[in-house]
Every structure is written in C-alpha cells, then in structure tokens.
C-alpha positions in Angstrom: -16.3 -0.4 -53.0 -16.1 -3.8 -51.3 -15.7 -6.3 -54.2 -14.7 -9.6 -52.3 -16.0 -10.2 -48.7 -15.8 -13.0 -46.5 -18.4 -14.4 -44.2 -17.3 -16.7 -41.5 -20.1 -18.9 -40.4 -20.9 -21.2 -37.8 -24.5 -21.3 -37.8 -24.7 -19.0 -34.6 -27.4 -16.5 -34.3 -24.5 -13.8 -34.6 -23.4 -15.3 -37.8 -26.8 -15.0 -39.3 -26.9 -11.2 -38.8 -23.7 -10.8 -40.2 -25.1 -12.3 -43.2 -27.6 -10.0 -43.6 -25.2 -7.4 -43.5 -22.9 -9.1 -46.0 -25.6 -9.6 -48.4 -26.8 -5.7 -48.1 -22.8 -4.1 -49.2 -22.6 -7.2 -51.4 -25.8 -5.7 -52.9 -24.7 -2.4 -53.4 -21.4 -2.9 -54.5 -21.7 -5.5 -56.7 -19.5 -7.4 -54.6 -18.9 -12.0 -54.4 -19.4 -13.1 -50.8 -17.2 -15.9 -49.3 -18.6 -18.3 -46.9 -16.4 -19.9 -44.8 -16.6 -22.6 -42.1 -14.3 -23.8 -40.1 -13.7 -27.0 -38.5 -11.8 -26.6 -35.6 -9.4 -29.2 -33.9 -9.9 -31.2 -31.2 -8.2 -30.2 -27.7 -10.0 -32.1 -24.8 -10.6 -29.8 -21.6 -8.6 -31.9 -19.4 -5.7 -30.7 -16.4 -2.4 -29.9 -18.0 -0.6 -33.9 -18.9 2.0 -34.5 -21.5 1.1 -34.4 -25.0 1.4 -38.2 -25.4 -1.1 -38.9 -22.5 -3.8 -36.8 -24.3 -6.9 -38.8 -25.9 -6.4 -38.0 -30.1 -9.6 -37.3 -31.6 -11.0 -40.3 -34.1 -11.8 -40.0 -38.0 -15.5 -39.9 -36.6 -15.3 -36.4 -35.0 -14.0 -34.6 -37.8 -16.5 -36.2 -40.4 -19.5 -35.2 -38.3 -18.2 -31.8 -37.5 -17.5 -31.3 -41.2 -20.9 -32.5 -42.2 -22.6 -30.2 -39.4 -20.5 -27.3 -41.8 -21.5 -28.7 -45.0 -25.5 -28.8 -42.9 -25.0 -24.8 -41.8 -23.6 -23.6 -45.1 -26.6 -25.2 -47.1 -29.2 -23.7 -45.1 -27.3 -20.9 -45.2 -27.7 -21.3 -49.0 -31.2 -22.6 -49.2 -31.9 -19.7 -46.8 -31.1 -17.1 -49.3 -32.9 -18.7 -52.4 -36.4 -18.8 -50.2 -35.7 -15.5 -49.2 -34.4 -14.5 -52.8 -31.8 -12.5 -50.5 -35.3 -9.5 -49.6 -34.3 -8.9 -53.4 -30.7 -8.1 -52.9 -28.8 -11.3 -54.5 -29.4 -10.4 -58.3 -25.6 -8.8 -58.3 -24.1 -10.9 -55.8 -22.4 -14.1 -56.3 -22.0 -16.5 -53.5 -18.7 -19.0 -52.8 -18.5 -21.6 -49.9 -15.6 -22.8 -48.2 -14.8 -25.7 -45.2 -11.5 -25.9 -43.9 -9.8 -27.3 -40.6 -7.4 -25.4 -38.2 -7.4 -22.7 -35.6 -10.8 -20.7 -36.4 -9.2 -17.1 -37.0 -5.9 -18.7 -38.6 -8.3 -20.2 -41.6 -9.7 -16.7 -41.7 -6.6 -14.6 -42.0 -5.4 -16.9 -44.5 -8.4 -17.1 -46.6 -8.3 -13.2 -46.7 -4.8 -13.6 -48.3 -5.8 -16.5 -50.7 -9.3 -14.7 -51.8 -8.2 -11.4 -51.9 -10.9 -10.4 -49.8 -11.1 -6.5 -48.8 -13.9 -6.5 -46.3 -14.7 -9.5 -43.1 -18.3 -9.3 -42.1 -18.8 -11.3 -38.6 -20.5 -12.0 -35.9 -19.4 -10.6 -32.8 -19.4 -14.1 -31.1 -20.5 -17.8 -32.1 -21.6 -20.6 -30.2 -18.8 -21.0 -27.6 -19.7 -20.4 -23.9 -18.5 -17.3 -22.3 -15.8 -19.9 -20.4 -14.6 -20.9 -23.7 -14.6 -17.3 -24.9 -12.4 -16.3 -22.3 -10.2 -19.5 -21.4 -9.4 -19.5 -25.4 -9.6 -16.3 -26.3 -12.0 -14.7 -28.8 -11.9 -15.7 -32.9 -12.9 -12.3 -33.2 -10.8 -10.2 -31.5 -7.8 -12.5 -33.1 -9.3 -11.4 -36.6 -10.0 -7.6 -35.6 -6.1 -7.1 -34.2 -4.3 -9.2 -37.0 -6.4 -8.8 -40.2 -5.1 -5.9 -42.8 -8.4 -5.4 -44.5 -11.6 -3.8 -42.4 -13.4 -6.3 -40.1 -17.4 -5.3 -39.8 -18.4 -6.6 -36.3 -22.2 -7.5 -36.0 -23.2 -8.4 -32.5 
C-alpha cells in the first residue's frame, strides 16, 4: 500500500509518536521510511527594520543546529535497534535526511524528490504556541499543499 513514507523529525515528543506510527504501516506494507530534519533559517524576532539593519546569523548557528539534527536522528536510529522496532523493522528499511530552508518547503520537496506516497507527522514540534501562530503552522502548510496523504499524530 504505502511503499515510501516520510518522517519529519525534530526530536519533539509529537515526532516520536509519529514514528511509531510510521514504523507500524512501514511494517505492514513493506514499505522504506524517510527521516527528515530540517534546519531551519535564522530570522531574529526583532520590530520590523530594513533588511540590511538585520543581525545575519554566523557559520556557528547553523553547525550546532545541524549537529543537534545529526544528535535527534541518531537516537532516533539507536532508538529503533534497542527497541528492534517491538519487532516490526525486519521489512522496513530506514533513510535519513538534513537539509536547510523553510521547514514545510524541505518537506514538499522531498515528497517530489523521494517519491514518497504517504507523510507521517507530528501534529506540532517544539515551537511555542506564539511561534505556532505568529509563523504559522509546518503542519498545516504540509496538510493544504502536499498531493500525497498526510497522517497527523498529535
């Protein structure tokens, strides 16, 4: 049924669940799992300035967020091998993914480039409600523009 899914992660209670989930149709349908995180950009919360007044994030900020994906994904990982999945991993085959951009942008597009026919995902991951509503959900961006079904775990 569901041959490729993707799993967006970011280490959020939320996104654990989902995994369960993923790993259960995986299971039964003999499916591959993507895991994908997602480095986000930097935008400072500051008042509305010109562009060229804005602080630019350093080299630093990126390498530690990207090393805090590389982090979630491998106990992501190692959490499946001590688990051995509750015996559900022996048809499943697991890929992970980083990239940098807009969260739900590096989603969409990675359910173009993976031909993936199924998103399993947390309902919401570790942003505030103030962020949630001041930027908008990734979820609900993925839900309303994604052409394959979108599995919701809250």
């Amino acid at each position: 049924m569901y041959k490729k899914i993707l799993l967006p992660i970011d280490g959020s209670e939320n996104s654990k669940r989902a995994a369960e989930h993923a790993i259960d149709i995986a299971d039964i349908s003999e499916g591959d799992i993507t895991v994908l995180f997602v480095v986000e950009p930097y935008y400072p919360k500051l008042p509305v300035l010109p562009i060229s007044t804005l602080p630019t994030p350093d080299e630093n900020y990126y390498i530690e967020v990207r090393e805090e994906g590389k982090k979630i994904i491998k106990d992501f990982e190692n959490q499946l091998k001590e688990n051995q999945c509750k015996g559900k991993c022996k048809n499943v085959h697991i890929n992970s993914l980083i990239k940098e951009g807009k969260s739900y942008i590096e989603i969409l597009n990675t359910i173009d480039e993976e031909k993936v026919d199924l998103v399993v995902m947390g309902a919401s991951g570790r942003h505030s409600a103030l962020d949630r509503f001041t930027l908008g959900s990734v979820t609900e961006r993925v839900i309303r523009e994604a052409r394959v079904p979108v599995m919701v775990i809250p």
